[in-house]
LUMLUM-515910 format. One record per atom (N, C-alpha, C): atom name; x, z, y; residue in one letter; residue number from 1. Coordinates in steps of 0.02 Angstrom, whole numbers, plus 50000, padded with zeros to 5 digits. Layout:
N
+------+-------+-------+-------+------+------+
! roti !  east !    up ! north ! volo ! gufi !
+------+-------+-------+-------+------+------+
!   CA !     X !     Z !     Y !    a !  NUM !
...
+------+-------+-------+-------+------+------+
***
This chain:
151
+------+-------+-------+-------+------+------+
! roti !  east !    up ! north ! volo ! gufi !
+------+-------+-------+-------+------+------+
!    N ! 50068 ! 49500 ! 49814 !    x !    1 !
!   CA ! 50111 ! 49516 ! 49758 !    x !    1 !
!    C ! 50089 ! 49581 ! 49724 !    x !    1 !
!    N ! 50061 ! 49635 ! 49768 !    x !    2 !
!   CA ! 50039 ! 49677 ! 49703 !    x !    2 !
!    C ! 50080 ! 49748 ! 49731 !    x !    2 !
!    N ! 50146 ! 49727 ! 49763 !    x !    3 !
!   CA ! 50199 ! 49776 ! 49748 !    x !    3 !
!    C ! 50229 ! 49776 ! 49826 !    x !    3 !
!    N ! 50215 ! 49843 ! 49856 !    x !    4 !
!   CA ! 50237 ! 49835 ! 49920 !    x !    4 !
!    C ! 50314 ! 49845 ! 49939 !    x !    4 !
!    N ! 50347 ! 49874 ! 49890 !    x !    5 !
!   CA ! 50411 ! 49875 ! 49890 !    x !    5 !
!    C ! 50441 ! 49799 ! 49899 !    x !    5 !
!    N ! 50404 ! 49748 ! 49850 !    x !    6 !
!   CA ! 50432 ! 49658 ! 49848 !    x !    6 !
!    C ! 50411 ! 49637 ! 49928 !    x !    6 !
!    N ! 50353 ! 49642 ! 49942 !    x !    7 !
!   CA ! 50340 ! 49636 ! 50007 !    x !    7 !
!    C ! 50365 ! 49651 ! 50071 !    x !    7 !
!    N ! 50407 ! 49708 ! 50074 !    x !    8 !
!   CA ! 50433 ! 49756 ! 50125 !    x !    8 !
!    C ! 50511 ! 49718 ! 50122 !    x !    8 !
!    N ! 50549 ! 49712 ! 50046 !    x !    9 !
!   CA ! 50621 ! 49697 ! 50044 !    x !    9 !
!    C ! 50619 ! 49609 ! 50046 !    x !    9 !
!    N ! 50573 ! 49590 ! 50030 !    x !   10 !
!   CA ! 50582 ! 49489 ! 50031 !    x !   10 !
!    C ! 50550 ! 49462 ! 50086 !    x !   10 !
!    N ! 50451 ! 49487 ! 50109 !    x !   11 !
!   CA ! 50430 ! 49460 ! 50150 !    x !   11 !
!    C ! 50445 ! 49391 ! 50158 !    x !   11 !
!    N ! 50437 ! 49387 ! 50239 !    x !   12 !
!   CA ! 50433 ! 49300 ! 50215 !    x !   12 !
!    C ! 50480 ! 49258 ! 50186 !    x !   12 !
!    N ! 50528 ! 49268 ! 50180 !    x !   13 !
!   CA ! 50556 ! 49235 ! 50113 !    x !   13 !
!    C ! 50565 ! 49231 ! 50062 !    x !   13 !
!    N ! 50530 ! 49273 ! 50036 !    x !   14 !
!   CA ! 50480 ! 49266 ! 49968 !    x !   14 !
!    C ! 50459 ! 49227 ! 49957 !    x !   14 !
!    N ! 50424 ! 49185 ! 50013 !    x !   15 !
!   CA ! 50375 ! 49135 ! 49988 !    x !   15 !
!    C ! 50398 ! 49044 ! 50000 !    x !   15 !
!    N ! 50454 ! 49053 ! 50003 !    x !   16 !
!   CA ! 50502 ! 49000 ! 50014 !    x !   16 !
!    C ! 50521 ! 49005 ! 49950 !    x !   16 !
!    N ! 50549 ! 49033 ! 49911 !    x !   17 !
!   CA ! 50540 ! 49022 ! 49847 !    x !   17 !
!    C ! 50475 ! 49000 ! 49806 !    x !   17 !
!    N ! 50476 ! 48930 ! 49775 !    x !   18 !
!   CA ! 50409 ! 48894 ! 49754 !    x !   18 !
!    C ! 50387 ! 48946 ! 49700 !    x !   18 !
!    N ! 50442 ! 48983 ! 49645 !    x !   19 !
!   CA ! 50383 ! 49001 ! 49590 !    x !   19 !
!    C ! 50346 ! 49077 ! 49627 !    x !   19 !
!    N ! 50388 ! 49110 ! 49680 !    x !   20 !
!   CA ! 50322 ! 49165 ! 49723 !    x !   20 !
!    C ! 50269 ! 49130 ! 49755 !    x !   20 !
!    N ! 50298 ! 49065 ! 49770 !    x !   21 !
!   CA ! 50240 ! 49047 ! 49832 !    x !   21 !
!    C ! 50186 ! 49018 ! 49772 !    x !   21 !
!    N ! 50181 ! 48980 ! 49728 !    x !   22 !
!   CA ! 50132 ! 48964 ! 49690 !    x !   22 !
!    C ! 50104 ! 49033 ! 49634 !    x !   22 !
!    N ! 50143 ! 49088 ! 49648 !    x !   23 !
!   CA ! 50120 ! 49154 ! 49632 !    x !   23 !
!    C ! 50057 ! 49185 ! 49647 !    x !   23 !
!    N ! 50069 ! 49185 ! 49730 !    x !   24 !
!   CA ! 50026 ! 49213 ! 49791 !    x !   24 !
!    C ! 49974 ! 49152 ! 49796 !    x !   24 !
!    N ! 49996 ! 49085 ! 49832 !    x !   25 !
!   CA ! 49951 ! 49052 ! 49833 !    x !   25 !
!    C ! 49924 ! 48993 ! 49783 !    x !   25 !
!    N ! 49868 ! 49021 ! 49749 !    x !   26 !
!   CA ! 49864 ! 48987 ! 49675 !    x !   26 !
!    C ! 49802 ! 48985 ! 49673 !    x !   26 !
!    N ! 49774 ! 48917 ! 49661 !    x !   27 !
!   CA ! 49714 ! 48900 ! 49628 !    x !   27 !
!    C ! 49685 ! 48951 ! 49561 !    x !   27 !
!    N ! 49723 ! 48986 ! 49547 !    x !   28 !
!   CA ! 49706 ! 49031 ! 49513 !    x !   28 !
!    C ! 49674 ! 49092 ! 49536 !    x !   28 !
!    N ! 49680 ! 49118 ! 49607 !    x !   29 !
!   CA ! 49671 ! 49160 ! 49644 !    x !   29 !
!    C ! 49606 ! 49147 ! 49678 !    x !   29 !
!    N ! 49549 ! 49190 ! 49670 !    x !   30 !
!   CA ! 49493 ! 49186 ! 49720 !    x !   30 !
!    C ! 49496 ! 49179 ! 49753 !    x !   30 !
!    N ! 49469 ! 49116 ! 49817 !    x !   31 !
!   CA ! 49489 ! 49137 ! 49893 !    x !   31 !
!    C ! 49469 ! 49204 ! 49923 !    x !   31 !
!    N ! 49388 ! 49223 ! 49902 !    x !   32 !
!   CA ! 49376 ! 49308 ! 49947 !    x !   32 !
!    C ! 49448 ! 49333 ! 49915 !    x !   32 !
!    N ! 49487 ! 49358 ! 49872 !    x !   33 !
!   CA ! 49529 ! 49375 ! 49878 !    x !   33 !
!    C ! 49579 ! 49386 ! 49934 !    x !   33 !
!    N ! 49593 ! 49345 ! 49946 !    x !   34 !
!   CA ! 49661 ! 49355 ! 50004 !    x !   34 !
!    C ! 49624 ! 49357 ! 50074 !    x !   34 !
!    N ! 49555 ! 49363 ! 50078 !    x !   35 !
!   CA ! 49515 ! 49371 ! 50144 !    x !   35 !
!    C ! 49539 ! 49448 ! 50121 !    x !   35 !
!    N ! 49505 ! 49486 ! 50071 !    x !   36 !
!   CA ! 49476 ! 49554 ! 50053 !    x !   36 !
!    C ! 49585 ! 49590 ! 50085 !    x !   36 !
!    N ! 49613 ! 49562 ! 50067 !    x !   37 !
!   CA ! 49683 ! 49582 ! 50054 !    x !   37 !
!    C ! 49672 ! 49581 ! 50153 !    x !   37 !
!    N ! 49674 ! 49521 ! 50169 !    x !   38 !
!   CA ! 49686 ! 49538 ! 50236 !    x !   38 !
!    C ! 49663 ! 49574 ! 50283 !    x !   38 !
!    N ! 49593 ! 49580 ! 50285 !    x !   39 !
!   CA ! 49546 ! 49637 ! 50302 !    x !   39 !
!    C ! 49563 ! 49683 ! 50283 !    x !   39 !
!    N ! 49597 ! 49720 ! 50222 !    x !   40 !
!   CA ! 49613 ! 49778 ! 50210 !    x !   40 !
!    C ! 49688 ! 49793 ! 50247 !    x !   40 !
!    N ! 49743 ! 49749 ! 50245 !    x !   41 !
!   CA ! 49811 ! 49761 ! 50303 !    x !   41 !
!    C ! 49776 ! 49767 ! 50365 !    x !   41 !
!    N ! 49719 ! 49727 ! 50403 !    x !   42 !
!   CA ! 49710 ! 49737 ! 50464 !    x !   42 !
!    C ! 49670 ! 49815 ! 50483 !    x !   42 !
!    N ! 49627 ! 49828 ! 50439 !    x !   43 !
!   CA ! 49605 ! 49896 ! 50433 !    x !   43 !
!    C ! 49666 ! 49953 ! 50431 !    x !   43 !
!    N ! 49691 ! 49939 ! 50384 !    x !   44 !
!   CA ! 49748 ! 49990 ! 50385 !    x !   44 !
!    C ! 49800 ! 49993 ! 50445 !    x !   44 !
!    N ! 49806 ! 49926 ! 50482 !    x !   45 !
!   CA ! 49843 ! 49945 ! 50534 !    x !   45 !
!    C ! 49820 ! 49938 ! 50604 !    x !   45 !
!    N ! 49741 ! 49943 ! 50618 !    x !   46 !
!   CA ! 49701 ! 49972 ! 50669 !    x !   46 !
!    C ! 49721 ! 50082 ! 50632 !    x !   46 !
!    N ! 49708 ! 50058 ! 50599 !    x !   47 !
!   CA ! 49725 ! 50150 ! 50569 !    x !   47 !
!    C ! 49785 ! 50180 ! 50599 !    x !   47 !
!    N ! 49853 ! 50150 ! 50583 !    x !   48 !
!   CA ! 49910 ! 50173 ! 50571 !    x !   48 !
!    C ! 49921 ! 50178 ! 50678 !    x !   48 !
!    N ! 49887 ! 50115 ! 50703 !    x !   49 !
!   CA ! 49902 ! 50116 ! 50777 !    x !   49 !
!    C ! 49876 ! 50199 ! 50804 !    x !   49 !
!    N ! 49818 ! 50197 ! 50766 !    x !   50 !
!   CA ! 49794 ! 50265 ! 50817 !    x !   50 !
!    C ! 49804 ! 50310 ! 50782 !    x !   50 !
!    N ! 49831 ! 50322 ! 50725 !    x !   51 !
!   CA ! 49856 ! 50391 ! 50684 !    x !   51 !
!    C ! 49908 ! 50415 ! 50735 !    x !   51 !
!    N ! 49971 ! 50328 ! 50726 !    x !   52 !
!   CA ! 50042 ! 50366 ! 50778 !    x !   52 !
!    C ! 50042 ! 50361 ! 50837 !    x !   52 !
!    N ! 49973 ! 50367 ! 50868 !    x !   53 !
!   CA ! 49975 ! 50407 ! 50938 !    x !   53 !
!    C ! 49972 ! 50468 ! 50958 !    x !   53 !
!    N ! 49952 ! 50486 ! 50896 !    x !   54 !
!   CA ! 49938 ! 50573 ! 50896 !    x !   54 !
!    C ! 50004 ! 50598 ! 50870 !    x !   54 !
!    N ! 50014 ! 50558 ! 50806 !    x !   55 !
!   CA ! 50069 ! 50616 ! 50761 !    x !   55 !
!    C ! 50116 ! 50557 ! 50735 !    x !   55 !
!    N ! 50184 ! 50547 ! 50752 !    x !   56 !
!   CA ! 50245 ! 50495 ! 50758 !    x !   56 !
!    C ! 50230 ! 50485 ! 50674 !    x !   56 !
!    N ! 50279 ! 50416 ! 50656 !    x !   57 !
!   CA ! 50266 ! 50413 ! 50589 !    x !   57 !
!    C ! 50321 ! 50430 ! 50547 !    x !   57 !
!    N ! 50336 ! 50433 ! 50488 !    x !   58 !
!   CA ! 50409 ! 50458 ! 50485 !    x !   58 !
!    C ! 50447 ! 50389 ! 50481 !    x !   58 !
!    N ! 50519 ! 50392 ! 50522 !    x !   59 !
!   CA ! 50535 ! 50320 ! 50520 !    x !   59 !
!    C ! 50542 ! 50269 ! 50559 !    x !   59 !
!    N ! 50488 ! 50287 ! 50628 !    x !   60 !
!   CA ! 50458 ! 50233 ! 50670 !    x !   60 !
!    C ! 50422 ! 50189 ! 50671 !    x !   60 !
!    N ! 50412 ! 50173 ! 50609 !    x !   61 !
!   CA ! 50397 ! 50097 ! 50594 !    x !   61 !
!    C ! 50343 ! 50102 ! 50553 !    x !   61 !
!    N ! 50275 ! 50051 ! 50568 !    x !   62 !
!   CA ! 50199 ! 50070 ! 50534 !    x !   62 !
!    C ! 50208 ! 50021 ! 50501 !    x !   62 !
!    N ! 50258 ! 49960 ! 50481 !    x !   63 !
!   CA ! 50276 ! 49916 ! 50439 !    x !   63 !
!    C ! 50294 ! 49943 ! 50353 !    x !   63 !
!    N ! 50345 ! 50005 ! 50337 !    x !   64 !
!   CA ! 50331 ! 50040 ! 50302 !    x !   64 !
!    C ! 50299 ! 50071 ! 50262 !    x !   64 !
!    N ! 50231 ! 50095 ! 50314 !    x !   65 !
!   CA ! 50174 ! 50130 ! 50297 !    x !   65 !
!    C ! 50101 ! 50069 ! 50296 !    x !   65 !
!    N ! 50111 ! 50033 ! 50301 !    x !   66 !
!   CA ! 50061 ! 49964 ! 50296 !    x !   66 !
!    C ! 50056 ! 49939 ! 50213 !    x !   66 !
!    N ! 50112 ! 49913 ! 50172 !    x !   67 !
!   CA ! 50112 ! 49884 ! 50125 !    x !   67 !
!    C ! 50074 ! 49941 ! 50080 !    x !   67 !
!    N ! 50110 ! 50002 ! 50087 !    x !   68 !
!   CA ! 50100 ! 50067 ! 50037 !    x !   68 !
!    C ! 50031 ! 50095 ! 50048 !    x !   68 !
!    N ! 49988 ! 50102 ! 50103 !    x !   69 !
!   CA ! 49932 ! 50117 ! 50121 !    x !   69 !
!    C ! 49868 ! 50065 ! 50063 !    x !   69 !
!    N ! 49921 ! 49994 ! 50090 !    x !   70 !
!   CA ! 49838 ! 49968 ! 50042 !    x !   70 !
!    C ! 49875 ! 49960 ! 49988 !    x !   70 !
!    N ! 49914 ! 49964 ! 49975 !    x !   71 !
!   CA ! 49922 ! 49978 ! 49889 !    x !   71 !
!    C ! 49894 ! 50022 ! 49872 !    x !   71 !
!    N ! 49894 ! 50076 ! 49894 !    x !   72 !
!   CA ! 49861 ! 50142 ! 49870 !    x !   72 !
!    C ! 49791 ! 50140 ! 49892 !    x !   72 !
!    N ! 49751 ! 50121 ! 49922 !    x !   73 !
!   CA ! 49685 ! 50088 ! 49929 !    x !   73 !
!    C ! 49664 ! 50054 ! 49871 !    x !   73 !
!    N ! 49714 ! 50004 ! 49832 !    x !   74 !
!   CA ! 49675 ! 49986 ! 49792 !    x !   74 !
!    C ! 49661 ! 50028 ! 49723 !    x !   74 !
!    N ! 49693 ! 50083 ! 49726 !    x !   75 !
!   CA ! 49679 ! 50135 ! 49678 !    x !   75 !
!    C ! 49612 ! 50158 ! 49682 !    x !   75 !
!    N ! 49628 ! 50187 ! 49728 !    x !   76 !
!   CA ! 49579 ! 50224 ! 49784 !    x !   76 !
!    C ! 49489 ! 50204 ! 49800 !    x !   76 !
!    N ! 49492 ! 50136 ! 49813 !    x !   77 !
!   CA ! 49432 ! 50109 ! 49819 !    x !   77 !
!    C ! 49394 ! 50073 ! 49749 !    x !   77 !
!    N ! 49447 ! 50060 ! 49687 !    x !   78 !
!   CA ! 49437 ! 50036 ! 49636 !    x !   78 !
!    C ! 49391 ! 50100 ! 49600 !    x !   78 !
!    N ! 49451 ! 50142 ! 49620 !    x !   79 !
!   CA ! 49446 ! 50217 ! 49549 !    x !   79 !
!    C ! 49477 ! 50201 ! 49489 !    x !   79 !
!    N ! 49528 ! 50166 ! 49484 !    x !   80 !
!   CA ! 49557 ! 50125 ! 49449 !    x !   80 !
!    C ! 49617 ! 50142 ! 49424 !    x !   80 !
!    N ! 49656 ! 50138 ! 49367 !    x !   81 !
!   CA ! 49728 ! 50151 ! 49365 !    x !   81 !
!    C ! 49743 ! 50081 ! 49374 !    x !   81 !
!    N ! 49733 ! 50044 ! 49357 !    x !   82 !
!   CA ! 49761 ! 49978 ! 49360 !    x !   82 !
!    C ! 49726 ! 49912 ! 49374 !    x !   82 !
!    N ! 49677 ! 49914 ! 49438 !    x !   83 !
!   CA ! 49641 ! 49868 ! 49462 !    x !   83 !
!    C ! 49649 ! 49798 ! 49450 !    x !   83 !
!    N ! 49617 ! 49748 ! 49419 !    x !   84 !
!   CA ! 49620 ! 49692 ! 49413 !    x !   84 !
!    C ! 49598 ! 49644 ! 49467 !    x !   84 !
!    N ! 49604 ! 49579 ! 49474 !    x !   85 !
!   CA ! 49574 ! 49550 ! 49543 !    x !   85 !
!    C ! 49513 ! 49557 ! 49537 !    x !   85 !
!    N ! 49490 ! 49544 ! 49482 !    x !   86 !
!   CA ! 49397 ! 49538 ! 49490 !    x !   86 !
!    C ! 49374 ! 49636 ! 49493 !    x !   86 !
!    N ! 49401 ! 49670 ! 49468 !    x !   87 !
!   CA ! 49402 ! 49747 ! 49505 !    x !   87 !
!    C ! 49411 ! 49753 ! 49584 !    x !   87 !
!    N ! 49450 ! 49704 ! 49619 !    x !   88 !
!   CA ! 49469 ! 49711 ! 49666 !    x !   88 !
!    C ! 49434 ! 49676 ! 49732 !    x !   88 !
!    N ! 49374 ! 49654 ! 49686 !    x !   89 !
!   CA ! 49340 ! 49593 ! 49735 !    x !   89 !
!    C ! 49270 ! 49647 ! 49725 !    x !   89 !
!    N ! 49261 ! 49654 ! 49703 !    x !   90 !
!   CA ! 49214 ! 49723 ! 49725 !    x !   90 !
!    C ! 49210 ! 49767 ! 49754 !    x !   90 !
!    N ! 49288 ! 49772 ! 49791 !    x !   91 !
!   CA ! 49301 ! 49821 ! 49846 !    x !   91 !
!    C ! 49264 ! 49799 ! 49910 !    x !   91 !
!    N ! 49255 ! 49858 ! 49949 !    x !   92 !
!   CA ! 49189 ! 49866 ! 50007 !    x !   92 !
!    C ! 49254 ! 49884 ! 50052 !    x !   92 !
!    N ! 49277 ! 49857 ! 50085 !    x !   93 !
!   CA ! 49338 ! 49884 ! 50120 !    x !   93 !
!    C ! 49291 ! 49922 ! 50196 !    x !   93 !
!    N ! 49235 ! 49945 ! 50202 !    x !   94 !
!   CA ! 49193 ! 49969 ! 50235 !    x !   94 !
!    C ! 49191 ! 50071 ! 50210 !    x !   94 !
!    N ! 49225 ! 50078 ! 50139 !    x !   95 !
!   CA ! 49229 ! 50117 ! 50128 !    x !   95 !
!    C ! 49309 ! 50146 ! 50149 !    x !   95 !
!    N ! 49341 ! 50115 ! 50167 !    x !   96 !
!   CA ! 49425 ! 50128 ! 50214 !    x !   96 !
!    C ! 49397 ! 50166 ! 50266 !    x !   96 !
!    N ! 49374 ! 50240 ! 50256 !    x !   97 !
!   CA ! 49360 ! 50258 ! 50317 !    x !   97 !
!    C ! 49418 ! 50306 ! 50346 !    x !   97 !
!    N ! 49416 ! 50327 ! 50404 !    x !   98 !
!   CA ! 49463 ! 50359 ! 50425 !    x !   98 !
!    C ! 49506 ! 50410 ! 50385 !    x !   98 !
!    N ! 49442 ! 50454 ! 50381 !    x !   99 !
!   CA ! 49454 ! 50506 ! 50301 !    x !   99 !
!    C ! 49502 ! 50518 ! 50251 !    x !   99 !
!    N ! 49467 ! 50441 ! 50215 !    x !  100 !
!   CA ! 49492 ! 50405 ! 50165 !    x !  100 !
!    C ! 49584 ! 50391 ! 50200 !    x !  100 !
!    N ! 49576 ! 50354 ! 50243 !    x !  101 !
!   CA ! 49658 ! 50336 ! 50281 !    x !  101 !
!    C ! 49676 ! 50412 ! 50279 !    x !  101 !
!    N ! 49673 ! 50444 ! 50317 !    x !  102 !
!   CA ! 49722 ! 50500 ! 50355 !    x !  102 !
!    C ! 49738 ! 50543 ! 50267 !    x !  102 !
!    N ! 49674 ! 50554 ! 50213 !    x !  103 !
!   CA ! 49724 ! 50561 ! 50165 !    x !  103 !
!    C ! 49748 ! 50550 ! 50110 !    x !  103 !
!    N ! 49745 ! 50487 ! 50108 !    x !  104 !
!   CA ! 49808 ! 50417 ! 50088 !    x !  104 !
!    C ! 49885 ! 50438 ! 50129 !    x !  104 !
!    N ! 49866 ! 50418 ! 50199 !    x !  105 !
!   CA ! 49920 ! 50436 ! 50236 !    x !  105 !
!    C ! 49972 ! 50493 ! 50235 !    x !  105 !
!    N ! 49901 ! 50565 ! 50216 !    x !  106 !
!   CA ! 49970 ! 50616 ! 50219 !    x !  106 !
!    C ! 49990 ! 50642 ! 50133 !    x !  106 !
!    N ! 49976 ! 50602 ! 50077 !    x !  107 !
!   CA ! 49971 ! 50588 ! 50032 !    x !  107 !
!    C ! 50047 ! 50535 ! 50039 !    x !  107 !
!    N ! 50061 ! 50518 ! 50058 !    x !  108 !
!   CA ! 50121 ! 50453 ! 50087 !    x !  108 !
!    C ! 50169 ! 50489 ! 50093 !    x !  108 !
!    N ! 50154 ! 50536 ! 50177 !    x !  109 !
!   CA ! 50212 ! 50530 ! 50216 !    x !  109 !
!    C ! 50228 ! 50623 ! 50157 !    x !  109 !
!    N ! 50192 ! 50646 ! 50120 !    x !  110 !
!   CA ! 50223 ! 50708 ! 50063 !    x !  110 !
!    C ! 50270 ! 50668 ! 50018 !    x !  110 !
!    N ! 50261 ! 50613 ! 50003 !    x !  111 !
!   CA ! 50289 ! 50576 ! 49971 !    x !  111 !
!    C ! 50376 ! 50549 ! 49966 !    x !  111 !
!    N ! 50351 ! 50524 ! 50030 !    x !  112 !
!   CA ! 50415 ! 50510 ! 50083 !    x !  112 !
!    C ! 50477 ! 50561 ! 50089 !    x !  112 !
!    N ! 50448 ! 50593 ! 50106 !    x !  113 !
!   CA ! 50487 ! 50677 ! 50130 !    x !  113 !
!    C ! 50512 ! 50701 ! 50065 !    x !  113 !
!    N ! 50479 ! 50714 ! 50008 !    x !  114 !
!   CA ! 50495 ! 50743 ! 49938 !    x !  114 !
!    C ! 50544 ! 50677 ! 49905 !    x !  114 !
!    N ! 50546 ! 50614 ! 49912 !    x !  115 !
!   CA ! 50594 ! 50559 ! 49907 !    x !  115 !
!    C ! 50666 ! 50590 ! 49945 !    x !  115 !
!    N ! 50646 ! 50583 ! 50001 !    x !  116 !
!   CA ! 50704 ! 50596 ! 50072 !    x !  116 !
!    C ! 50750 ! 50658 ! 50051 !    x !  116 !
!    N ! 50707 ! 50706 ! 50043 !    x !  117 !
!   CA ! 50752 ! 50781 ! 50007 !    x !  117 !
!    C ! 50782 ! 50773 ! 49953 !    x !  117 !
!    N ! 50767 ! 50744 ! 49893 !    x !  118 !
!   CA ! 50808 ! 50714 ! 49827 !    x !  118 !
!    C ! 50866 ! 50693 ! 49828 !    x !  118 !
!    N ! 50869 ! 50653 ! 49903 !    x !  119 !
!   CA ! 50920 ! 50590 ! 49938 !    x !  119 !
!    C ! 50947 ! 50601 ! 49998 !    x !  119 !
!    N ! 50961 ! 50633 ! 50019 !    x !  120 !
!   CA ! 51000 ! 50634 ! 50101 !    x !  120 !
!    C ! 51021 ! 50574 ! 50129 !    x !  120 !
!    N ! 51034 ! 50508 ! 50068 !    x !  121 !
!   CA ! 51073 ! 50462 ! 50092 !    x !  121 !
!    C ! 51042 ! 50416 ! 50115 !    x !  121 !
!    N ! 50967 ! 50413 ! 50069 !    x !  122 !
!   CA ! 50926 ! 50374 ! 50060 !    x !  122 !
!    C ! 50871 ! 50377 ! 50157 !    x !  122 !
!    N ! 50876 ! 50329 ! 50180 !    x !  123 !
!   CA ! 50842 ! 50316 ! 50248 !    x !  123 !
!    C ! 50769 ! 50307 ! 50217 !    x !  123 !
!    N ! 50695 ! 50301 ! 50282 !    x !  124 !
!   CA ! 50648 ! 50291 ! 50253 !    x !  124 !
!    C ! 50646 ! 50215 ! 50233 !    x !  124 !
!    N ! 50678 ! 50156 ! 50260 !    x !  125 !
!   CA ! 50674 ! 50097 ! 50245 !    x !  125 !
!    C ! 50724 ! 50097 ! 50178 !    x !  125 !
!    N ! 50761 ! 50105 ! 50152 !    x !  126 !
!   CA ! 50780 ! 50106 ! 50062 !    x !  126 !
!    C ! 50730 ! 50136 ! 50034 !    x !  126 !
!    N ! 50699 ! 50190 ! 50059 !    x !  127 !
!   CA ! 50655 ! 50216 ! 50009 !    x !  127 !
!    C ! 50588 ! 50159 ! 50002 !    x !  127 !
!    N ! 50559 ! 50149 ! 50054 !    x !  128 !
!   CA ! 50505 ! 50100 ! 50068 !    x !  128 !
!    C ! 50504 ! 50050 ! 50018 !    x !  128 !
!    N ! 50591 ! 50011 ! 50019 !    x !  129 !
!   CA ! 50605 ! 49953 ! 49979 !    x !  129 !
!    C ! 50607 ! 49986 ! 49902 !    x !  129 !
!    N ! 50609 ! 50031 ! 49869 !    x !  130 !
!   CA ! 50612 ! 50050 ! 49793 !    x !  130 !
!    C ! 50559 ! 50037 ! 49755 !    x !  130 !
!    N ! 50593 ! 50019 ! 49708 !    x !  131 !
!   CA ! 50534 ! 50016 ! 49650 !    x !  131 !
!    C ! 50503 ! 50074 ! 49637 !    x !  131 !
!    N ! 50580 ! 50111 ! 49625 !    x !  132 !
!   CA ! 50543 ! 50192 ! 49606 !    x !  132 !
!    C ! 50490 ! 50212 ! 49621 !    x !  132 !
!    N ! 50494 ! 50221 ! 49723 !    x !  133 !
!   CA ! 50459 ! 50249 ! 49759 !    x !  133 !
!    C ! 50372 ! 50203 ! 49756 !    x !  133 !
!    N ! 50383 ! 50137 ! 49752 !    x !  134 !
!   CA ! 50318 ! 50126 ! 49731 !    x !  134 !
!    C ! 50295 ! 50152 ! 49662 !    x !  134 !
!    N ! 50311 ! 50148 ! 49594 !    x !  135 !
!   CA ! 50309 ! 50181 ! 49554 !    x !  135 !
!    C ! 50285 ! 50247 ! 49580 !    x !  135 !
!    N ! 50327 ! 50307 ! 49582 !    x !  136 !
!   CA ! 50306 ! 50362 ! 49607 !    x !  136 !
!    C ! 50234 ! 50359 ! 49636 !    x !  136 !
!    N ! 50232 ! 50337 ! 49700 !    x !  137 !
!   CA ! 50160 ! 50342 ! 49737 !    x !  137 !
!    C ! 50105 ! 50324 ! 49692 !    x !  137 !
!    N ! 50108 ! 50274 ! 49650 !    x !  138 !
!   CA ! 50052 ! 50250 ! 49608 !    x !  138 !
!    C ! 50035 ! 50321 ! 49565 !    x !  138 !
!    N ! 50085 ! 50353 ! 49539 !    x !  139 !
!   CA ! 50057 ! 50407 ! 49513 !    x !  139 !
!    C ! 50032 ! 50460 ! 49546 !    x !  139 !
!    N ! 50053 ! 50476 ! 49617 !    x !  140 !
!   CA ! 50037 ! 50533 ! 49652 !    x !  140 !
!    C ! 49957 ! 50498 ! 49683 !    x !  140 !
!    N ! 49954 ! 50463 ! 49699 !    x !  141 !
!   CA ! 49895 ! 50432 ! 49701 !    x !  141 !
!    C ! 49844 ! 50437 ! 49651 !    x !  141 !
!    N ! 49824 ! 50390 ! 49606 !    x !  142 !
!   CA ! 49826 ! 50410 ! 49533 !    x !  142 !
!    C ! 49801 ! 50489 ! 49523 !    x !  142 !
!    N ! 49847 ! 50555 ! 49531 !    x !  143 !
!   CA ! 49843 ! 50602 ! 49491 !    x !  143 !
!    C ! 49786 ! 50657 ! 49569 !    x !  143 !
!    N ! 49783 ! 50603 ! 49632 !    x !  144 !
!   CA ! 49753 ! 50648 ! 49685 !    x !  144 !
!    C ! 49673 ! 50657 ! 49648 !    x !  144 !
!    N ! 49654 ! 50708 ! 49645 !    x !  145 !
!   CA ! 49599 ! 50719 ! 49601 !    x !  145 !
!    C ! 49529 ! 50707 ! 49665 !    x !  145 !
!    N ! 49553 ! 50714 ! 49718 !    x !  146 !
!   CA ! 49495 ! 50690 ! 49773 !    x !  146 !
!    C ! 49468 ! 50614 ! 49778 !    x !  146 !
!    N ! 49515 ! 50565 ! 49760 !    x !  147 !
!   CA ! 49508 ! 50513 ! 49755 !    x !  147 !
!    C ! 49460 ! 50483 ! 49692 !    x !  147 !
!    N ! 49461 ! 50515 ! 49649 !    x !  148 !
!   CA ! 49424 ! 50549 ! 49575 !    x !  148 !
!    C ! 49438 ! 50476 ! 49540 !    x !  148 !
!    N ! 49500 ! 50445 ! 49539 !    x !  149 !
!   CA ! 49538 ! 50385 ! 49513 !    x !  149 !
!    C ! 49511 ! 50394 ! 49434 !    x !  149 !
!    N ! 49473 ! 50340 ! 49398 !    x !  150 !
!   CA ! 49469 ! 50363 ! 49322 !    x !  150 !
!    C ! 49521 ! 50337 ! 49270 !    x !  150 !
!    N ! 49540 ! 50397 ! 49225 !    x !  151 !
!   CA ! 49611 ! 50389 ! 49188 !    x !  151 !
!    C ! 49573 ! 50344 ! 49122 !    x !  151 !
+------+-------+-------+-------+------+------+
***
């Protein structure tokens, strides 16, 4: 879907609905596509396992920090403000290197925290589920000048 907030709040029943499921899975869609997508969640969460052995995540939960990681990857590995699929099939997900993860990651969890302080009320799973907060990250992402994203 594009949007890890839809992902995080519908998941699999999202796709029990026919017009998401012929969304996601569509003859319209490259197959390397949804290989490249899956290789990049499994990369990201060989990452997230051995990040929160060292340093907890905020939240508990690497479910959270999974959708938002490769969303922001595809900024990231594109250089892209707004990656298209065929932008996106050129990704080398060989370039997800640790590096690259840990700062994505603490690029996230600044994120998180500066959300959380705005909100006292707001838990990390409401925030996770917002549009806003995806919104938000795309720009803090976006504006990380290390990533050297082109405007």
């Amino acid at each position: 879907m594009g949007e890890p907030h839809t992902a995080l709040k519908y998941s699999e029943t999202l796709l029990l609905d026919d017009s998401h499921y012929y969304k996601v899975f569509s003859t319209d869609n490259d197959l390397d596509l949804y290989r490249l997508v899956l290789d990049v969640h499994v990369r990201v969460g060989e990452f997230l396992a051995s990040y929160a052995e060292d340093r907890p995540l905020l939240g508990d939960t690497a479910e959270n920090w999974r959708y938002h990681l490769a969303y922001m990857s595809s900024f990231t590995l594109t250089r892209l403000r707004r990656p298209t699929q065929r932008d996106l099939l050129n990704v080398r997900t060989e370039h997800l290197t640790d590096a690259l993860l840990g700062a994505m990651t603490n690029l996230l969890d600044r994120e998180y925290r500066a959300t959380l302080r705005g909100n006292r009320a707001q838990g990390i799973d409401k925030v996770a589920r917002s549009q806003d907060f995806t919104v938000r990250l795309r720009q803090a992402t976006i504006a990380m000048r290390r990533f050297k994203i082109d405007r």
